[in-house]
C-alpha positions as CSV (number, residue, x, y, z in Angstrom):
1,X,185.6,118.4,122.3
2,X,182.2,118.9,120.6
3,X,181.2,121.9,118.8
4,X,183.7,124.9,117.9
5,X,185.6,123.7,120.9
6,X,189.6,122.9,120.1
7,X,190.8,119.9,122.0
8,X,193.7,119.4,124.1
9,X,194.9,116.9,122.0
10,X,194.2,118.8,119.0
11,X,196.3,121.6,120.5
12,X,199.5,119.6,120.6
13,X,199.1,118.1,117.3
14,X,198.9,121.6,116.2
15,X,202.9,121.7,116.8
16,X,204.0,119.0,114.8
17,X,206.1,120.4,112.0
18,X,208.7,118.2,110.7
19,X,211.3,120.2,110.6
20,X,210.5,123.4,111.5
21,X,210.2,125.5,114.3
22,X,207.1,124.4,116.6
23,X,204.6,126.8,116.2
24,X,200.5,127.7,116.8
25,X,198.3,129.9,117.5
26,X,195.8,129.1,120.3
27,X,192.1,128.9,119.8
28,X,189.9,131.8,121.9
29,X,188.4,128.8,124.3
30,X,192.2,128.0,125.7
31,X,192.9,131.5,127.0
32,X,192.8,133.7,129.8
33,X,191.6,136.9,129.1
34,X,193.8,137.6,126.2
35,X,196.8,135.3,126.9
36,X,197.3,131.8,127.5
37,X,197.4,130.5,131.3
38,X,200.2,129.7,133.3
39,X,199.9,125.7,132.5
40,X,199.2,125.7,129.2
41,X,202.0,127.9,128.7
42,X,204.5,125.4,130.5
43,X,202.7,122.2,129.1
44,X,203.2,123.6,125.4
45,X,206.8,124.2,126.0
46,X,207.5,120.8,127.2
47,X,205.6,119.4,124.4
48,X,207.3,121.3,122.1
49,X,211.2,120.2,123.7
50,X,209.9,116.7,123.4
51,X,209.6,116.7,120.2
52,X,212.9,118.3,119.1
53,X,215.0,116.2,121.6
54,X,212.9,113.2,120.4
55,X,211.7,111.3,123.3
56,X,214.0,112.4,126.5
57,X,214.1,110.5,129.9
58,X,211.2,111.2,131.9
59,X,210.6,114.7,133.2
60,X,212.2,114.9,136.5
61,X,212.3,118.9,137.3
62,X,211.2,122.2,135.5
63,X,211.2,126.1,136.0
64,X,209.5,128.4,134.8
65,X,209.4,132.1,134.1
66,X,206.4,133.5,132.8
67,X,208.0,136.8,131.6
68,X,204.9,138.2,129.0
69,X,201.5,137.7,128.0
70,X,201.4,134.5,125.5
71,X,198.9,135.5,122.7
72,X,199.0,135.7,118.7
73,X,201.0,132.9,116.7
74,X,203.0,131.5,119.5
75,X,206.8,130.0,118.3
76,X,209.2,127.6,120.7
77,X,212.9,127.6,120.5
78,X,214.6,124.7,122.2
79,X,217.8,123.9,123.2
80,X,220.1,121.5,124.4
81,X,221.6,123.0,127.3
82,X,223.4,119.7,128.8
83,X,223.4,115.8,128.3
84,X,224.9,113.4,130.8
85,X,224.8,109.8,131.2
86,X,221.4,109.8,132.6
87,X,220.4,113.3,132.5
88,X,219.2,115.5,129.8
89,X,219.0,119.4,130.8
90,X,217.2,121.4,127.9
91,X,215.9,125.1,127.7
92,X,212.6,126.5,125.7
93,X,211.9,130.0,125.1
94,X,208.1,130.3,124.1
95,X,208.3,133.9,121.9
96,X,204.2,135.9,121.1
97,X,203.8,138.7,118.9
98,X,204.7,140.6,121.6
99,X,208.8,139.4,122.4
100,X,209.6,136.6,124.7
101,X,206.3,135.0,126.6
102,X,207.7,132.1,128.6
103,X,211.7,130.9,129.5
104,X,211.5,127.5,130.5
105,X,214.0,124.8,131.7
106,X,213.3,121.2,131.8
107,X,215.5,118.6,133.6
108,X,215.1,114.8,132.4
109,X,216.3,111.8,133.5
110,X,216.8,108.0,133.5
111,X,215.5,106.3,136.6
112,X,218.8,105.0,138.7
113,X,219.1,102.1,141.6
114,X,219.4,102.9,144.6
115,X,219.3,101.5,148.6
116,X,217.1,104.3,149.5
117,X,213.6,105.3,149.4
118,X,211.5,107.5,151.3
119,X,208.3,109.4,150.8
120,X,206.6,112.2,153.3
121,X,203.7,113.8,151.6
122,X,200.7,112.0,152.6
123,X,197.1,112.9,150.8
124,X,194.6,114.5,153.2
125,X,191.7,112.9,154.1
126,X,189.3,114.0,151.4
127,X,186.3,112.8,149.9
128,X,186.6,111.1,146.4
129,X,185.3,113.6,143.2
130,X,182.1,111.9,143.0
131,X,181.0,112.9,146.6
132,X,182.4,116.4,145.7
133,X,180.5,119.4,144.9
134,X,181.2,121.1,141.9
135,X,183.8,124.0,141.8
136,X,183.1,125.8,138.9
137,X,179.3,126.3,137.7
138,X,178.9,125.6,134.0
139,X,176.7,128.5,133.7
140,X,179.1,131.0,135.3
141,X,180.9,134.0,133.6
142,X,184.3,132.8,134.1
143,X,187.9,132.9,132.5
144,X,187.7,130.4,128.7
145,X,189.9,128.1,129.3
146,X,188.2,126.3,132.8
147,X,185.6,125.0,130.2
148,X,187.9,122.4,128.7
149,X,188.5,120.7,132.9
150,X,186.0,119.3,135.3
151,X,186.4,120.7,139.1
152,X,185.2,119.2,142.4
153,X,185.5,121.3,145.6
154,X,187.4,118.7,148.0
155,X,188.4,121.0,150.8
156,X,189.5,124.5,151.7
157,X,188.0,127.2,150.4
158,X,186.5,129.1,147.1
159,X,188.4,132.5,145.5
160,X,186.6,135.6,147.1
161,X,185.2,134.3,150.6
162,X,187.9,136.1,152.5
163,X,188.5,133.2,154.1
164,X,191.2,132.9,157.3
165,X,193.3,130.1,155.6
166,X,194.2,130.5,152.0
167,X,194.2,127.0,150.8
168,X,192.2,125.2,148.3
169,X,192.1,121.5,147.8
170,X,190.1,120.5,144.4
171,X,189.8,117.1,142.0
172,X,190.6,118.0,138.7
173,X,190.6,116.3,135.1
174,X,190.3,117.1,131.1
175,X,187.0,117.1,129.9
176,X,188.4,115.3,127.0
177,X,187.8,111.9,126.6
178,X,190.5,109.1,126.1
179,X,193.5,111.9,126.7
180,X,196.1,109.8,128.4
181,X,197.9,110.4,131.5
182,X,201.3,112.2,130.3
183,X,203.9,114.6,132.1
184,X,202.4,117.7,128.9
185,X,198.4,117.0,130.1
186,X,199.8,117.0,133.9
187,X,201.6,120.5,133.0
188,X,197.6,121.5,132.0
189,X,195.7,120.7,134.9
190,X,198.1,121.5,137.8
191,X,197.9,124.8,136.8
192,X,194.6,125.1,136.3
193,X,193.6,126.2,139.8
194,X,193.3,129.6,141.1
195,X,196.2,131.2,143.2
196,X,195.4,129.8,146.7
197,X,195.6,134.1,147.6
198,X,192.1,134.7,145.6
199,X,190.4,132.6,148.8
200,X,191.4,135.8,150.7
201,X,190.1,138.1,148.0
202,X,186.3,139.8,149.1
203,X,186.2,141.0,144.9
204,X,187.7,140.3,142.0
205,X,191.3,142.0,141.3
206,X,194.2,140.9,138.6
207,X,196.0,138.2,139.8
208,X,199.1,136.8,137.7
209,X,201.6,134.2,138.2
210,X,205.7,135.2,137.1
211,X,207.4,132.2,138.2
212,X,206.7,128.4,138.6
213,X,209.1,126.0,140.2
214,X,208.3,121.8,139.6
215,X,209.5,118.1,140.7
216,X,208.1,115.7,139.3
217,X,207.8,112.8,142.3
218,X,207.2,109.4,139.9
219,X,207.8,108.5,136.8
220,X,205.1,106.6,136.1
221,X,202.1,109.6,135.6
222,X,198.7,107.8,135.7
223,X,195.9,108.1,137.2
224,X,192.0,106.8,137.2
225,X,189.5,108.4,135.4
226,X,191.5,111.1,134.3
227,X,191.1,112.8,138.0
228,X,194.2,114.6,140.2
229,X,193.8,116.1,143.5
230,X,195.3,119.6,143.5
231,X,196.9,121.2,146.6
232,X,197.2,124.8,146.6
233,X,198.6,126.9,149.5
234,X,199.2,130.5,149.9
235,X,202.0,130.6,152.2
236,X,202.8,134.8,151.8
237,X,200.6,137.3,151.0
238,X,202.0,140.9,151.0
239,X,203.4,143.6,149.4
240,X,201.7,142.8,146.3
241,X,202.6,139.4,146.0
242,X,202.1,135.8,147.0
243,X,204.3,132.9,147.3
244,X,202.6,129.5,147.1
245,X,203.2,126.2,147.7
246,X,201.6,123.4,145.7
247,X,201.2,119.2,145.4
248,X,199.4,117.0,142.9
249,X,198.6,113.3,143.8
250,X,196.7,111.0,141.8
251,X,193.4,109.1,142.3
252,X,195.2,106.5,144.2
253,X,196.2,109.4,146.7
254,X,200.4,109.3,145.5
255,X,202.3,112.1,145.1
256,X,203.4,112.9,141.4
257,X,204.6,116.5,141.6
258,X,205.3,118.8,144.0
259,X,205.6,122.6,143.0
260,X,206.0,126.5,144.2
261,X,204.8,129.7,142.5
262,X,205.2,133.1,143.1
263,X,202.3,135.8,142.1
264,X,201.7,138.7,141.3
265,X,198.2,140.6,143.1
266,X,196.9,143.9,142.4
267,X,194.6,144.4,145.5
């Protein structure tokens, strides 16, 4: 990134401590409001487990539970919780000035033959990013972090139009150039997004996500030009919360992860 601006890759060179503890503060242009977002959150953690287990099996599954505000010098505890023949099961607790921040478990494994193979989650029929209109203005107030992603509007709707069907559908990449494709810069962008429940919103109101539920659908995470097409679905809203469903395919329209959430509103 040019400027003051702290790159992604910047951010997880930051944890490299031979042996110690991973730890960092994040820069002012990573956060929302005064915390870190949901993805960053979860993308630092698994970062962070990578580098103590020292280069896993691919990430196959992940929860998360996004318990307090992540701000300050942030510090990641991980452990081993299991390891098979083929699978590695390892928890991170992601701990802020505050206490505990984020809980997260991590599932990895070694890919396995098998007689069967079977895939139902199909791309809609969407425009590519470069017939897209842009999702995010450059020059509009908005929450830090968004600055570091570029965002196409590919379908559905944007936050605040009070729109009958809460679903958005949007292209979105790092700004940074040369970042390669990887399970940690994944973790980044599918998070990125709004709640799908803001596209019911008619003003803004805070909006917060406590949980996040992942499988990771190929182990091979690539795509071209750095773009994914994001899925987001609001599939509840009531009694102050929301419970969403979510899919990420790459450029090529596969599916590389699907994922629920459940969020908090306050409207």
């Amino acid at each position: 990134m040019a400027g003051d601006k702290t790159s992604f890759s910047q951010l997880l060179e930051a944890l490299r401590r031979p042996g110690e503890r991973p730890r960092l503060t994040v820069p002012e242009d990573w956060l929302q409001g005064r915390t870190v977002y949901g993805g960053l959150a979860a993308a630092l953690c698994l970062e962070a487990c990578q580098r103590v287990l020292s280069n896993p099996p691919s990430l196959r599954a992940a929860q998360f539970a996004f318990v307090g505000p992540a701000s300050g010098q942030l510090e990641f505890s991980c452990t081993t919780l299991r390891r098979g023949k083929s699978t590695v099961f390892a928890g991170v607790d992601l701990t802020a000035e505050t206490g505990l921040a984020t809980r997260a478990t991590f599932c990895f494994g070694l890919a396995r033959a098998s007689a069967l193979s079977y895939t139902n989650l199909a791309a809609p029929p969407v425009a590519g990013p470069e017939r897209c209109a842009p999702f995010i203005s450059a020059e509009a107030p908005t929450l830090a972090f968004v600055q570091h992603f570029d965002w196409r509007l590919a379908g559905g709707a944007p936050p605040m139009t009070a729109g009958a069907d809460p679903e958005m559908l949007l292209w979105v990449r790092h700004r940074e150039n040369g970042l390669p494709s990887s399970a940690t810069s994944l973790l980044a962008v599918a998070d990125a997004p709004p709640p799908a429940a803001l596209v019911r919103f008619t003003s803004p109101a805070p909006i917060s996500t406590m949980t996040w539920s992942l499988e990771v659908l190929d182990e091979t995470i690539s795509t071209d030009d750095g773009w994914w097409l994001i899925r987001t679905s609001a599939q509840t809203i009531g009694a102050g919360y929301s419970s969403q469903a979510m899919t990420v395919w790459n450029a090529r329209r596969m599916p590389i992860l699907a994922a629920r959430q459940s969020v908090a509103i306050f409207t």
